[in-house]
C-alpha positions in Angstrom: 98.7 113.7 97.6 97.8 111.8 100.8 97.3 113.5 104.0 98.1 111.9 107.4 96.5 113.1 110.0 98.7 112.8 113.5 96.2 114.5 115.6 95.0 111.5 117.2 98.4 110.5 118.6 98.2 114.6 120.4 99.7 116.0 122.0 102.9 114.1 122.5 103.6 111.3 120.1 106.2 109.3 122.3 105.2 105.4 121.9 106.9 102.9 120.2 103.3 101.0 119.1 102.7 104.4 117.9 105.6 105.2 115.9 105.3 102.0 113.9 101.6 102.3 113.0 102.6 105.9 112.2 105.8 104.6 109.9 103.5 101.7 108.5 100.9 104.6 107.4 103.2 106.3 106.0 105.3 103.8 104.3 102.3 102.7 102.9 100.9 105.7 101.6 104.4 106.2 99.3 103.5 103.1 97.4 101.2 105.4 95.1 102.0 109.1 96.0 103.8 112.1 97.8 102.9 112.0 101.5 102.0 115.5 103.9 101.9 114.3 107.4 100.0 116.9 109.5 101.2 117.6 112.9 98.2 120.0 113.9 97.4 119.6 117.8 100.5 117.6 118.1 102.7 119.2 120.5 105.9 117.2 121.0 107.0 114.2 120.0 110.3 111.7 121.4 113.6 112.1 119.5 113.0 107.8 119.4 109.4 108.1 117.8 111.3 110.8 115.1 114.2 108.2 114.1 111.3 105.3 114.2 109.6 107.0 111.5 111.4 109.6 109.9 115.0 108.4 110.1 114.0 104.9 108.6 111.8 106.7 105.6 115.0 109.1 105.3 117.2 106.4 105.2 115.0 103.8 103.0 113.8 106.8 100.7 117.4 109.2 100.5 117.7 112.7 101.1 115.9 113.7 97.7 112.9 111.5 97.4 112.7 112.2 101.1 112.5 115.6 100.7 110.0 115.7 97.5 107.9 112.8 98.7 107.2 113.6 102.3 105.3 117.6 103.1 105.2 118.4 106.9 102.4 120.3 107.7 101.8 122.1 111.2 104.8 121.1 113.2 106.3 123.6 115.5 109.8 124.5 115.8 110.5 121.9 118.4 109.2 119.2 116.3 111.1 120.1 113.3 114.3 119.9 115.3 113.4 116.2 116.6 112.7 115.2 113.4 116.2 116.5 112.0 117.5 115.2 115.5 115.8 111.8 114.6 117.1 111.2 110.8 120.5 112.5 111.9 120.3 109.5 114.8 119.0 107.4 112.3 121.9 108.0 110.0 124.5 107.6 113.0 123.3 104.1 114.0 125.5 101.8 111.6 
């Protein structure tokens, strides 16, 4: 399992430049394994950055590989809920 560290993006990930490097590290990181992407020190992150990354890996991946391939580790509540907020965004824009 890879681990990806978001804790230099703290404490509020809300930059497109930054959600695309995060997405590409991500995306990249699936090629060969199951992804945890550790939110310690992150605080908060845009409802944009969340469908940038996790809405196009929900989308690209489906709801079950998403959900075996990819751990989150050390969000809050409040992130959790942009993330959701992001895929479901994500899943809307068609």
């Amino acid at each position: 399992m890879t681990t990806i560290s978001l804790n230099q993006y703290a404490p509020i990930i809300s930059d497109d430049t930054i959600g695309e490097e995060i997405f590409t590290a991500i995306s990249n990181a699936l090629s060969a394994d199951t992804v945890t992407v550790d939110f310690d020190g992150v605080k908060s992150m845009a409802t944009f950055c969340a469908k940038q990354i996790f809405g196009r890996l929900y989308k690209s991946l489906g709801p079950e590989s998403f959900y075996t391939k990819i751990w989150i580790k050390n969000a809050n509540e409040d992130i959790k809920v942009i993330i959701r907020m992001g895929i479901v965004s994500a899943l809307n824009q068609n």
